[in-house]
C-alpha positions in Angstrom: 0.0 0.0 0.0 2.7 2.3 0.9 4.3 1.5 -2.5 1.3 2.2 -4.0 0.7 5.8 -2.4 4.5 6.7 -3.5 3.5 6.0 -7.3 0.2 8.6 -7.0 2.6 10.8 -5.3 5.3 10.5 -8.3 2.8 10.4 -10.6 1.0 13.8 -9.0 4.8 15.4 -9.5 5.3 14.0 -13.1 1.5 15.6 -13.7 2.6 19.0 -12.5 5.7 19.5 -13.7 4.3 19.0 -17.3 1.9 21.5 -16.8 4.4 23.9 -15.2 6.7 23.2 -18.3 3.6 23.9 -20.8 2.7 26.9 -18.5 6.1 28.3 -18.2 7.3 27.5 -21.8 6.2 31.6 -23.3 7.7 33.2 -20.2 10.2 34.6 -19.3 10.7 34.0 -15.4 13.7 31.6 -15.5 16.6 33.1 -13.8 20.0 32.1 -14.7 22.5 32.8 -17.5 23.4 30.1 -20.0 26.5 30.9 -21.8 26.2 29.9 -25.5 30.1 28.7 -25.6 29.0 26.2 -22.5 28.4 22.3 -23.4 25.3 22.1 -26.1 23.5 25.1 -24.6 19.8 24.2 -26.0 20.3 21.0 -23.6 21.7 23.1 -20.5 18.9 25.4 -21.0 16.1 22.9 -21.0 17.7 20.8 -17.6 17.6 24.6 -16.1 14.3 25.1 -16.8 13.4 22.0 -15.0 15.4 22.5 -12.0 13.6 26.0 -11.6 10.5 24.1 -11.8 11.1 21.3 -9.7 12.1 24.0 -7.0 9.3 26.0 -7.0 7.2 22.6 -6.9 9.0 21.8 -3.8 8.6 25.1 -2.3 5.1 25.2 -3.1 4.5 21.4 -1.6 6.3 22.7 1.3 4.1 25.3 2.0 1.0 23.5 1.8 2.7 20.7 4.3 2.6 17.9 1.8 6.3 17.2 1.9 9.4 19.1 2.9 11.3 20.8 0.2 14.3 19.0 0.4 13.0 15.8 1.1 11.4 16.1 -2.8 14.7 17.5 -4.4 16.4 14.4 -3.1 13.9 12.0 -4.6 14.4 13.9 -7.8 17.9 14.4 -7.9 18.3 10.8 -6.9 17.4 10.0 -11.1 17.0 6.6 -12.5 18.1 3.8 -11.2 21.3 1.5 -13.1 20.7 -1.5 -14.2 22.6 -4.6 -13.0 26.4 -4.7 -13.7 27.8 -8.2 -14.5 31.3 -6.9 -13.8 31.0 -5.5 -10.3 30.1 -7.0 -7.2 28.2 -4.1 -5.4 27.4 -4.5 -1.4 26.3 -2.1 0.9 28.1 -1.9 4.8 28.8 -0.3 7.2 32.3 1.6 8.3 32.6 3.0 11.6 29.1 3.3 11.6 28.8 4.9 8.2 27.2 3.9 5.5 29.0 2.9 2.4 28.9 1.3 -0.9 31.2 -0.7 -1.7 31.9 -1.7 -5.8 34.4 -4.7 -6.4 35.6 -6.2 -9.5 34.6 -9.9 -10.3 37.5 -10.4 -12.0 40.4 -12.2 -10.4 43.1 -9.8 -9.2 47.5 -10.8 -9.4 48.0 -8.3 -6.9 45.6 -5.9 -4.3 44.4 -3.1 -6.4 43.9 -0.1 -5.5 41.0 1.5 -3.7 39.2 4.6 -4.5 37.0 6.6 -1.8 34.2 8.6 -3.3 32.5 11.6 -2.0 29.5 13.0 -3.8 28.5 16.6 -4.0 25.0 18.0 -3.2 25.6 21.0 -0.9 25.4 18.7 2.1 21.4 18.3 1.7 21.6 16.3 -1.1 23.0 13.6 -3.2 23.6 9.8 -2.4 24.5 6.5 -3.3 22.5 5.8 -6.2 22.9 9.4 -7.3 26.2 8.7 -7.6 25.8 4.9 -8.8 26.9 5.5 -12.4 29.8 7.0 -11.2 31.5 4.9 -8.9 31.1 1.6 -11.1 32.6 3.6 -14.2 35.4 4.0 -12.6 35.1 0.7 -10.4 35.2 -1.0 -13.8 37.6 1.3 -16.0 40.1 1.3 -13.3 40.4 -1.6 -12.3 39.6 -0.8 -8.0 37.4 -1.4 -5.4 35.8 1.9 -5.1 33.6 3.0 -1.7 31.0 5.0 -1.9 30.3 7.7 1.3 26.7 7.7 2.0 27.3 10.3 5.0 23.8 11.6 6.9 22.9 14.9 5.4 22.2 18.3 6.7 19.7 19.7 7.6 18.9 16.8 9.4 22.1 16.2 10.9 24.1 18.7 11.2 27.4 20.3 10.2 30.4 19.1 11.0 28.7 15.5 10.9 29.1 15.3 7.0 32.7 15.7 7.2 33.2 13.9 10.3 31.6 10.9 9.1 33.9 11.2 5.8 36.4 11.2 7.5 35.5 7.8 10.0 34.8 6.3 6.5 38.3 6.9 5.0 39.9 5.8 8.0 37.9 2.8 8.8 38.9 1.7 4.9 43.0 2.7 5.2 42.9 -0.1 8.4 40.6 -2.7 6.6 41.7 -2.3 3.0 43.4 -5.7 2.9 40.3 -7.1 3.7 38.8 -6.4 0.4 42.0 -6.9 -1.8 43.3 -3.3 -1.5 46.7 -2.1 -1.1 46.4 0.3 1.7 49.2 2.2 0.2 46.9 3.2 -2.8 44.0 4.6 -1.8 42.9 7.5 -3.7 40.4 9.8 -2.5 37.5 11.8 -4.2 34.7 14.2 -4.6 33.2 16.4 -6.4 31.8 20.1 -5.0 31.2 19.6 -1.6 32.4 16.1 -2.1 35.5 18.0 -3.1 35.2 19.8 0.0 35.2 16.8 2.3 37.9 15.4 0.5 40.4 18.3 0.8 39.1 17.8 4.4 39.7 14.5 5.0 43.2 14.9 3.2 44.2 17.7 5.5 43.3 16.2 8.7 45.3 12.8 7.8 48.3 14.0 6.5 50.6 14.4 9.2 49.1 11.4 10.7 51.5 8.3 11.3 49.1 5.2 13.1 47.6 4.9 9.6 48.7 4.4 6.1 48.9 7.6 3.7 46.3 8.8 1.8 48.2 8.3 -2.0 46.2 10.8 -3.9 43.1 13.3 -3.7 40.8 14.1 -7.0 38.6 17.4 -6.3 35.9 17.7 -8.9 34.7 21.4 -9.1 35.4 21.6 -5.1 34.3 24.3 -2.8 37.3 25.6 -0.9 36.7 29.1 1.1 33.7 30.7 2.1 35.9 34.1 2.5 35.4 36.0 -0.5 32.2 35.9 -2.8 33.9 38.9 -5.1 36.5 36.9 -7.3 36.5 36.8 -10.9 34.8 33.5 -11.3 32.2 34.4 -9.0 31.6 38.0 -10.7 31.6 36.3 -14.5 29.1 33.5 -13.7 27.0 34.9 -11.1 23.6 34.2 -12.4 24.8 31.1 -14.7 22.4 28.3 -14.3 22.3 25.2 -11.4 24.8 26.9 -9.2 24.5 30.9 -9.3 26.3 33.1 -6.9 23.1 34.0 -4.7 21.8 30.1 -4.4 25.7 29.1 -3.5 25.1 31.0 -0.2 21.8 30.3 0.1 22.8 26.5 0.0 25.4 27.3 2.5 23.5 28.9 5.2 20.6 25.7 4.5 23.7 23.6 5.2 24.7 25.2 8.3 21.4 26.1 9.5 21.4 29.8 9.9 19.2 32.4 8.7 18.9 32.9 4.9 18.7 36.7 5.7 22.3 37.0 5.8 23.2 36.0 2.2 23.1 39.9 0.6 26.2 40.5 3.8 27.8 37.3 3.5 28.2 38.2 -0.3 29.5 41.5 0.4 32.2 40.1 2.7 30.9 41.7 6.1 31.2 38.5 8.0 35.1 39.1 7.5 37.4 41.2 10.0 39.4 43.0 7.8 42.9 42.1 10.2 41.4 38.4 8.4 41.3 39.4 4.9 44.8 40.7 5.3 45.8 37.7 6.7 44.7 35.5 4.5 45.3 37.9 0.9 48.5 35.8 0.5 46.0 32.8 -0.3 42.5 34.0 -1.3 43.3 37.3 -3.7 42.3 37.8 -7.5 45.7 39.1 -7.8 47.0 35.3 -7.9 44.4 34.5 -10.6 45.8 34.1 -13.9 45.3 37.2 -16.4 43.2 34.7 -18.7 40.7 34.0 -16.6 40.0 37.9 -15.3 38.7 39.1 -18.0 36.2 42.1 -17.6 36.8 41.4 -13.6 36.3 44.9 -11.7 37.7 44.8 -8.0 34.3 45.4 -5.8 34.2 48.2 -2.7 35.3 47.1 0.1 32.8 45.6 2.4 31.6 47.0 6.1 32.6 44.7 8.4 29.2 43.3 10.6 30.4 41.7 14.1 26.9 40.5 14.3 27.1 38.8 10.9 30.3 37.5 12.0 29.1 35.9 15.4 26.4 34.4 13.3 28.3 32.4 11.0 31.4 31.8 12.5 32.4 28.2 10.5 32.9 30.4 7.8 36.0 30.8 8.3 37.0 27.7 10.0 39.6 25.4 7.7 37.7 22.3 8.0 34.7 24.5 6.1 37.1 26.1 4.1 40.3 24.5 3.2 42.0 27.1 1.4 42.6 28.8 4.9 44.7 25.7 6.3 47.8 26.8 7.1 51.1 26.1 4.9 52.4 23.5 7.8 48.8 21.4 6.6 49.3 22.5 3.0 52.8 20.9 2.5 51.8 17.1 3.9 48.9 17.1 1.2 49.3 14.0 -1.4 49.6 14.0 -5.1 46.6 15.6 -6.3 44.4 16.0 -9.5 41.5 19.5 -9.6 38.8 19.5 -12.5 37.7 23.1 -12.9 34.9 24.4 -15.2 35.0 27.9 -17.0 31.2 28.5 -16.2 31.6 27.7 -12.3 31.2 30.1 -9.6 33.6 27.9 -7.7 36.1 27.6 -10.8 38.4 29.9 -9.1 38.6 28.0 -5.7 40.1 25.3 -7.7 42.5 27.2 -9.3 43.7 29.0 -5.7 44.0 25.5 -4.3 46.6 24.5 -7.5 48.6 27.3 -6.6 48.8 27.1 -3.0 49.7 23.1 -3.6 52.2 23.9 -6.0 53.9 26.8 -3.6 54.2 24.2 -1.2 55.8 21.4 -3.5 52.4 19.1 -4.4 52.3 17.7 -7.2 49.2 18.4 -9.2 47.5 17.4 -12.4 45.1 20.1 -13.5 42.3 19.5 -16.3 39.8 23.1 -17.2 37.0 22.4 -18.9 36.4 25.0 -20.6 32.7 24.4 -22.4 32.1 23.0 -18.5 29.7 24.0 -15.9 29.2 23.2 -12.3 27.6 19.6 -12.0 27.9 18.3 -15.4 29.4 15.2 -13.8 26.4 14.3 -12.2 24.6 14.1 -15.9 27.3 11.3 -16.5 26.1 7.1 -17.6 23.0 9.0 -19.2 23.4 8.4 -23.1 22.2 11.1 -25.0 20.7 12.5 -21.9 25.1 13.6 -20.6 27.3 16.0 -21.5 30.4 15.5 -23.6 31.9 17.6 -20.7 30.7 14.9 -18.1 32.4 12.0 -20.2 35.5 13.9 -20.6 36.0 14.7 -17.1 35.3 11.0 -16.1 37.9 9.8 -18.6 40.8 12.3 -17.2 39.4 11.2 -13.6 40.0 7.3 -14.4 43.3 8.4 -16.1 44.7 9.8 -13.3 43.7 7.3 -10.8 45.1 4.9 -13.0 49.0 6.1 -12.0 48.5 5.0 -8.7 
């Protein structure tokens, strides 16, 4: 019975958002820019559309107490489900009390491969396993490891610093158990993309100077949020209102992450959260002056902001390292591992990425860089979808596999 009330319920959504799109289609009321040199545009602009329309679906089921407005972007988000794969065997476990998913090959091993640690995106609130399911057994299968998929408890329900936390219990529990599913614990790679990226610098940071366990060998960060200092750099002035991830909802996301009140966004984004003794500490790491010429084109340095104590008392994490990990200090930096950051031209957060390759680099870490440059934030999550992906999303899974591949 339950099962059957679910399928009205889907069906009820399916219903709506068709009428939405037929409604919608002659006006003009979708926010966000598409870029007509981003991957096949037309497509971009019709999977915006729908996003704008499943969230104000899920606002407007949330209002009227039907369902909370996460709790629908999830199931949503969540997409089809794969179908069986012959090559994997797929279980899911538990690791320190985390859930994970755990993808190993069925063919017969002459040595322990290597194991790969996947962290998905979703802002915290959303995203999981069988988001994420395509994924992991791509690269399960094209590189040859046991790959463990991070199903940590998401915000708002639990909240922050659980997400990382319970990356981070995962990671470990798997460097002192990887014999047990034919891994060398000496190659295990770790990765993520956005927030996933996020956790996964994290993880990186807390563990590198740590000797009771084996090293982490290498990190991948996917489009990764890094700092939550300064919302004026050049990426985040160029692609401010591009589509899934604009300037305004990458706040917005942040403070429904963290669980504070939405009403701060407009100060956060002027910078008033941040002591100025705090931005001059940290201008040696987090300045457009360290961004590459190329990508500051048509950049123009804002006005300085009005520093808010209140604002700052309110969201303190902001500028804590294990929220932001471009603030770690250079003592963290240096004990990083060998380390491999997809950026996107049309990201807000492109410019994280390329801070973090510099700051690595200053500090001797080796790093393999790929810039998509018809990308956009999330086109990996359209990947293992036919003609319903990206060329971007195949691409950055191939250079992914590639790189994981070395170790």
């Amino acid at each position: 019975m339950e099962s059957y009330y679910t399928l009205v319920l889907l069906a009820g959504i399916l219903v709506a958002f068709v009428l939405m799109v037929l409604i919608a289609a002659d006006h003009n009321f979708f926010e966000g820019e598409i870029p007509p040199d981003a991957d096949q545009p037309a497509k971009l602009r019709f999977y915006h559309r729908l996003y704008t329309l499943m969230e104000i679906l899920a606002k407007t089921l949330n209002h009227l107490g039907v369902v909370e407005e996460h709790t629908l972007i999830r199931l949503i988000m969540d997409g089809l489900p794969a179908c069986w794969d012959s090559q994997l065997s797929i279980k899911d476990l538990h690791f320190d009390g985390v859930p994970v998913r755990i993808y190993l090959p069925r063919n017969p091993s002459a040595s322990k491969r290597r194991g790969v640690i996947f962290i998905h995106g979703g802002c915290g609130i959303f995203g999981s396993f069988r988001s994420y399911e395509r994924i992991c057994r791509y690269i399960a299968r094209k590189s040859d490891s046991v790959v463990v998929s991070v199903g940590y408890h998401l915000a708002p329900e639990h909240t922050y610093p659980a997400q990382t936390l319970e990356c981070l219990a995962a990671t470990v529990h798997f460097l002192k158990t990887a014999e047990t599913y034919g891994v060398d614990p000496a190659r295990v790679v770790v990765c993520g993309d956005s927030v996933g990226g996020t956790f996964t610098a994290s993880v990186c940071q807390e563990l590198g100077h740590r000797t009771d366990i084996p090293k982490i060998r290498a990190q991948v960060l996917i489009y990764p949020f890094l700092q939550a200092l300064n919302f004026n750099l050049p990426s985040h002035q160029k692609n401010a209102a591009v589509a899934f991830l604009s300037r305004q909802r990458t706040v917005h996301f942040i403070l429904k992450y963290l669980k504070k009140d939405c009403s701060l966004k407009e100060q956060i984004l002027a910078g008033s959260h941040v002591p100025e003794s705090t931005n001059l500490n940290y201008r040696k790491w987090i300045n457009p002056d360290l961004i590459p010429d190329v990508f500051k084109l048509g950049y123009k340095p804002p006005l300085p902001a009005l520093f808010s104590p209140r604002v700052h008392e309110e969201v303190p994490e902001l500028l804590e390292p294990r929220f932001s990990p471009l603030l770690a200090e250079d003592a963290v930096v240096c004990g990083l591992p060998d380390t491999c950051i997809v950026t996107c031209e049309h990201d807000v957060l492109r410019d994280e990425g390329l801070l973090y390759k510099k700051r690595l680099e200053d500090n001797n870490v080796r790093v393999t860089w790929h810039h998509m440059e018809k990308g956009f934030h999330g086109v990996v999550a359209f990947f293992g979808y036919g003609i319903f992906s990206f060329p971007s999303s195949s691409t950055i899974m191939n250079h992914i596999v590639d790189f994981i591949k070395g170790y």
